[in-house]
C-alpha positions as CSV (number, residue, x, y, z in Angstrom):
1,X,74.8,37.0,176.9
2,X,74.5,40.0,175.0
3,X,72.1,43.0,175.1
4,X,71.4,46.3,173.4
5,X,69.5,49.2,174.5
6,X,68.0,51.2,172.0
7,X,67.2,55.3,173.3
8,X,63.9,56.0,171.3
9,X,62.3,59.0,169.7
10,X,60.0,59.6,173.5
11,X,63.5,61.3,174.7
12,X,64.8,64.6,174.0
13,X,68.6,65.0,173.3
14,X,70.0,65.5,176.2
15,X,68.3,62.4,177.9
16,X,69.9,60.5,175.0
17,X,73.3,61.5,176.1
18,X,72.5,61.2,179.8
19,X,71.5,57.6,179.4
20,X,74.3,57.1,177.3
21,X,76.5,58.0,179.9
22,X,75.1,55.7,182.3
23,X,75.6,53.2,180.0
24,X,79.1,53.7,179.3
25,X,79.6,52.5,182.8
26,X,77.7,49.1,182.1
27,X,78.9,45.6,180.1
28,X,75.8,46.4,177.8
29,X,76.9,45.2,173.9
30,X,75.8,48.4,172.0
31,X,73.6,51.5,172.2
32,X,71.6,52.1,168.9
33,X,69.6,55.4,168.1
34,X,66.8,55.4,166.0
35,X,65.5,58.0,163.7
36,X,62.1,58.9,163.0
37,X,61.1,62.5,162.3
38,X,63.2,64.1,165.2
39,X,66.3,63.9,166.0
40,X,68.7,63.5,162.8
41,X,70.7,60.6,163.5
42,X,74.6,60.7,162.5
43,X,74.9,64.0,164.6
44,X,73.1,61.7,167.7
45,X,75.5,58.8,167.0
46,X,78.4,61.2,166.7
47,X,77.6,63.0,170.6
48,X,76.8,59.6,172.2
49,X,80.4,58.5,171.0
50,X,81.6,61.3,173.3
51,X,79.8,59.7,176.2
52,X,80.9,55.8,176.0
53,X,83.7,54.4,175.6
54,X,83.8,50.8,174.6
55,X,80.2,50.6,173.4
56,X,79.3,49.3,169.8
57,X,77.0,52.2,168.0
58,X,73.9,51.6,166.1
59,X,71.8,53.3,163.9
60,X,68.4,52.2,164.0
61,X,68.0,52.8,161.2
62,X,69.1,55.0,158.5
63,X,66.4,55.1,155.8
64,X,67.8,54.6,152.0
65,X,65.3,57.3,150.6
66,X,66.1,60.1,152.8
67,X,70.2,60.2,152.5
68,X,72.0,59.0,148.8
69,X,74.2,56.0,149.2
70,X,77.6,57.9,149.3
71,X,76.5,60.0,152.1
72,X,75.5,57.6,153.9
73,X,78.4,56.3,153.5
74,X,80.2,59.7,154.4
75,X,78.4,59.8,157.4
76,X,78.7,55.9,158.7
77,X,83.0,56.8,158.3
78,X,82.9,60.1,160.5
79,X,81.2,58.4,163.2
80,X,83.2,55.5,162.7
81,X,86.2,57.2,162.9
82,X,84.8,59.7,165.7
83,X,83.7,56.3,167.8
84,X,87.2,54.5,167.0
85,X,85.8,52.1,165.3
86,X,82.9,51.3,166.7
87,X,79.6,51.9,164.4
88,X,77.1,49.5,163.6
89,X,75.6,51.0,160.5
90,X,72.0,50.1,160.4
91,X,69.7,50.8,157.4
92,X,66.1,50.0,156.3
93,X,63.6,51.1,153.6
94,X,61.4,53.0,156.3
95,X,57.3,53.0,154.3
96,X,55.5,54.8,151.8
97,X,54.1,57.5,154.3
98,X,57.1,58.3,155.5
99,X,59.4,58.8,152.5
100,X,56.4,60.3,150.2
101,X,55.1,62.3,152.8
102,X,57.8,63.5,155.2
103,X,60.6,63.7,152.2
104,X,58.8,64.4,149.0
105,X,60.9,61.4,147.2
106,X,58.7,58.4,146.1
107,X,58.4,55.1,147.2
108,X,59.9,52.5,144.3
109,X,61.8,49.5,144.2
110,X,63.0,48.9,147.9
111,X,64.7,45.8,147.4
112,X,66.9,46.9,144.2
113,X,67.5,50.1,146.6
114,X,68.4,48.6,149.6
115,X,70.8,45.9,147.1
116,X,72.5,49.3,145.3
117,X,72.7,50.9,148.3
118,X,74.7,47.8,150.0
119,X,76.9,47.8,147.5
120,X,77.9,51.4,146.7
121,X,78.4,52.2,150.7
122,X,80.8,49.3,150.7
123,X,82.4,50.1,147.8
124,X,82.8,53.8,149.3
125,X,84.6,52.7,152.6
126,X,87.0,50.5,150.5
127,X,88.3,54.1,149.8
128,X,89.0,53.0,145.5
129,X,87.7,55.2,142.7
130,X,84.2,54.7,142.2
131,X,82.3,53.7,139.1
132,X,79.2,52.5,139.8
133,X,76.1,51.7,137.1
134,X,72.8,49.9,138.6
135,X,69.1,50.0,137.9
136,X,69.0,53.1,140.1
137,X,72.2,54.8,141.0
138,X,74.4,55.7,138.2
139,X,78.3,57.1,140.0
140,X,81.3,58.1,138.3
141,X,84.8,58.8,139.2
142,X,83.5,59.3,143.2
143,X,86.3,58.8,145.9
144,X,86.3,59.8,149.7
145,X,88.6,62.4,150.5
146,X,89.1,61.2,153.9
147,X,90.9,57.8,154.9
148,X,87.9,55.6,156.8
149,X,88.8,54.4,160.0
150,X,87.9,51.0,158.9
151,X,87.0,49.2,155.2
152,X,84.5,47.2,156.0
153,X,81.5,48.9,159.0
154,X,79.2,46.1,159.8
155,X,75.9,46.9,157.7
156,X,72.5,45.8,159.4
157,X,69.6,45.5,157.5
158,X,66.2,46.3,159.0
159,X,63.3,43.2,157.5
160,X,60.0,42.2,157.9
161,X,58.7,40.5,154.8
162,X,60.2,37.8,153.2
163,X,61.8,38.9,150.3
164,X,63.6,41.6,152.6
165,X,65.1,39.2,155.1
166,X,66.0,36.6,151.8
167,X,67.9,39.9,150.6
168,X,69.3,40.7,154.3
169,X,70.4,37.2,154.6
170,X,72.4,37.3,151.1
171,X,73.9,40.8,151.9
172,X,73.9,41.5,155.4
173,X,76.4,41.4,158.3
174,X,73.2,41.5,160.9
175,X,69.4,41.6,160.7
176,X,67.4,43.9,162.6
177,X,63.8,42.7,163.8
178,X,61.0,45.0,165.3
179,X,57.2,43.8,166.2
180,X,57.9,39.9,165.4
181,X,55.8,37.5,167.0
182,X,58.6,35.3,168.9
183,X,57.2,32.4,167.3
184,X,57.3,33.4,164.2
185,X,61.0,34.7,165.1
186,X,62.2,31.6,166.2
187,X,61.4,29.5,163.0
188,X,62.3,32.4,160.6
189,X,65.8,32.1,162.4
190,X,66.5,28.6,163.0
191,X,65.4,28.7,158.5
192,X,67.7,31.5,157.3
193,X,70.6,30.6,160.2
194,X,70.7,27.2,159.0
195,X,71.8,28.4,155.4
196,X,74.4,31.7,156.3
197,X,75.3,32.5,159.9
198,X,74.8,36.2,160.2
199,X,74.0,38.7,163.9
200,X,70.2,38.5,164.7
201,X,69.0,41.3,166.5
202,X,65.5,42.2,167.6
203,X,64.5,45.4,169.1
204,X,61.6,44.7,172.1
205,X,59.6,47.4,172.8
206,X,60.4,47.5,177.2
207,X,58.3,49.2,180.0
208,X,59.9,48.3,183.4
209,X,57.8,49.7,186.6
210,X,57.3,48.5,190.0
211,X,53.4,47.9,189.6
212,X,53.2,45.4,186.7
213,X,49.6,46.8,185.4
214,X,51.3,50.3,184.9
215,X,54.1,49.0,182.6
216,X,51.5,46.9,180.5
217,X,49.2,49.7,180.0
218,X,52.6,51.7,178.5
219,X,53.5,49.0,176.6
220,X,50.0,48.3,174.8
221,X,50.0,51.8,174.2
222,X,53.2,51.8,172.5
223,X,52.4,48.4,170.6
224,X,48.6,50.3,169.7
225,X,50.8,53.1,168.1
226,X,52.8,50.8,165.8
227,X,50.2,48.6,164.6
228,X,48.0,51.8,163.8
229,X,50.6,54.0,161.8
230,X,52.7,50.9,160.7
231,X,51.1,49.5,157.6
232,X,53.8,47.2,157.0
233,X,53.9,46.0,161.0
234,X,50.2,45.8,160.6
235,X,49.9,43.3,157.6
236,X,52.6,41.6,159.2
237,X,50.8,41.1,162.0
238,X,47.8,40.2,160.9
239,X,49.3,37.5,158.8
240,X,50.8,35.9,161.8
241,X,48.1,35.5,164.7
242,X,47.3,38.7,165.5
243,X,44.1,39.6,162.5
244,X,42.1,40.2,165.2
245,X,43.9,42.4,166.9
246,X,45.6,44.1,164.2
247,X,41.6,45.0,162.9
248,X,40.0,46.0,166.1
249,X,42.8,48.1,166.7
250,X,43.0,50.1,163.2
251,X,39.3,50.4,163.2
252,X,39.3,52.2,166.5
253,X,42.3,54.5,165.2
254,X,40.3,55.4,162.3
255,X,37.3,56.3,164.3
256,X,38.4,57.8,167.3
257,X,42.4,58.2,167.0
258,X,45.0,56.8,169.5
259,X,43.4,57.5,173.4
260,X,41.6,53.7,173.3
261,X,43.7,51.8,171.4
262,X,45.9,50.1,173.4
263,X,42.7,48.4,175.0
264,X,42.0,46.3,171.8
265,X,45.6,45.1,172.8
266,X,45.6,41.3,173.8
267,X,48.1,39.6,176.3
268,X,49.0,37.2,174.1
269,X,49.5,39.7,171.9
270,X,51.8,42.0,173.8
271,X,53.6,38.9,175.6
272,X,54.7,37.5,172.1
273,X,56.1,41.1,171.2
274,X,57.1,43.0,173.8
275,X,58.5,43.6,177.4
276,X,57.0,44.5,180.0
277,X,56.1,44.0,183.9
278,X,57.9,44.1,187.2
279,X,62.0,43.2,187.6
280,X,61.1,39.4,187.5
281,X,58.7,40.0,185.3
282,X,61.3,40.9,182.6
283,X,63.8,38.9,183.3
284,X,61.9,36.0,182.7
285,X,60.3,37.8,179.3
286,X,63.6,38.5,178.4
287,X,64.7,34.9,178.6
288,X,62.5,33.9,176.4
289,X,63.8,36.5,173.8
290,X,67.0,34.4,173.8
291,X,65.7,31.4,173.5
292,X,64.3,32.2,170.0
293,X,67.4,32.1,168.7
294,X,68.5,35.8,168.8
295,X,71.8,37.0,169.2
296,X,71.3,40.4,170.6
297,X,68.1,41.7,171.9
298,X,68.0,45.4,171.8
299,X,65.9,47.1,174.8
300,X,63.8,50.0,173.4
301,X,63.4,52.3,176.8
302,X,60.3,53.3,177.0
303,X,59.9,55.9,179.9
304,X,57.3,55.3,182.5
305,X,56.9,58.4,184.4
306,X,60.2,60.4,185.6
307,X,62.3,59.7,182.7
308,X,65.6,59.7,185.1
309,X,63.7,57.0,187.5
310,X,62.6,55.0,185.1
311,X,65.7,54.7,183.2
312,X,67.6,54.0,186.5
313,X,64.9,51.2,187.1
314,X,65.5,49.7,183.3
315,X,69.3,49.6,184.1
316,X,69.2,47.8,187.4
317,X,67.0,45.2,185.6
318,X,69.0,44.2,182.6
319,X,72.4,46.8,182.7
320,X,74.0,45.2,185.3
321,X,77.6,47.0,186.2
């Protein structure tokens, strides 16, 4: 079966590339990076080439708002040809806070976005002469100077709401999940699958620790985080089991910020989202990851004390050499 690790935003560079290298040295699928408001991404995906060796890459996720098309483009065929070949080039709308906020640009028409964007990166790496007129972009007479190393990178697209994953379905080579009740999951893929075949991913927030109530306390916390600051996880949520929880949770964010949070976090809540508990624990969560229907669940490490330990724990679990 295979399996993804994803090295979040907790770590600092150099523990990227550390665990990277580890990796390298395991059958694990791929190794994606994410991006957030820390590390910049292409120059991450471009050092943990350096470090693996057979590895696919994944970016986790590019937003559309922050980068224009062609250079995302530009930088998806450096790391591809940096990585031999080996780049999974994952993108997503990221929210309103985010791009208005963090990058100044504004918020508008996500879905003819991400289309545009699909279409002009692909028409980049094709290497031809571009001319390119849409409801948003406008190119002319734009060609790569440099050969890619391949014509066609595998383009994932990050969804949540419907008319996203109707869009990554049409357009995608891979979906990318994140905070998706496995229920849910499991008919929203045995639906699309049943019309196009595409790669099904689904990052799972992980905390692996010896004593079971220490990694659910981590991962509530991290859960807590997402469903306060996410609107779009939020609404998600809340539309699919989890009002309750979703409410009690923001309402205590509002009032008193992030320390309680995680306490308005249910087990059924956390065991239809994330990972977390001893070795056996996992293995049986993981398990039942798969048997949704995904075709690659992606591991998001989430350290639990000594990052090294922890990370060394995480690999003995589901890394196996």
């Amino acid at each position: 079966m295979r399996i993804g690790c994803s090295l979040g935003s907790l770590l600092s560079v150099n523990q990227v590339l550390e665990s990277s290298k580890i990796l390298s040295k395991t059958n694990i699928d791929s190794i994606w990076i994410p991006e957030t408001w820390g590390m910049e991404n292409f120059s991450m995906l471009s050092a943990v080439t350096n470090q693996t060796k057979t590895q696919k890459i994944g970016s986790s996720i590019i937003n559309i708002y922050s980068r224009s098309p062609s250079l995302i483009a530009m930088g998806a065929s450096t790391v591809d040809t940096l990585s031999d070949g080996r780049l999974i080039l994952g993108l997503g709308t990221s929210s309103l806070p985010l791009v208005e906020t963090f990058h100044g640009d504004k918020f508008e028409k996500p879905l003819q976005r991400m289309k545009e964007c699909v279409e002009i990166i692909r028409l980049v790496l094709s290497g031809k002469k571009i001319n390119y007129t849409g409801e948003i972009f406008d190119l002319k007479n734009f060609t790569l100077l440099t050969k890619p190393k391949r014509k066609s990178i595998p383009i994932y697209l990050a969804a949540v709401n419907e008319k996203m994953v109707n869009l990554t379905w049409n357009i995608g080579d891979g979906v990318i999940f994140y905070l998706r009740p496995i229920n849910e999951m499991k008919e929203t893929i045995t639906k699309m699958q049943s019309k196009k075949k595409i790669d099904v991913a689904c990052q799972i927030i992980t905390c692996v620790t010896e004593d079971s109530d220490i990694a659910i306390k981590r991962a509530k916390k991290t859960l807590a985080f997402y469903v306060s600051v996410g609107k779009v996880y939020r609404e998600f949520l809340e539309k699919n089991g989890f009002k309750n929880e979703t409410s009690n949770i923001f309402d205590e964010f509002k009032k008193s910020g992030s320390k309680s949070t995680h306490e308005f976090v249910t087990d059924s809540m956390l065991q239809s989202l994330c990972i977390a508990g001893t070795l056996e624990e996992c293995k049986k969560q993981l398990q039942k990851f798969y048997e949704s229907g995904l075709d690659l669940p992606i591991i998001q490490f989430n350290p639990v004390g000594d990052v090294s330990e922890s990370f060394e724990l995480l690999k003995k679990i589901f890394l196996e050499e």
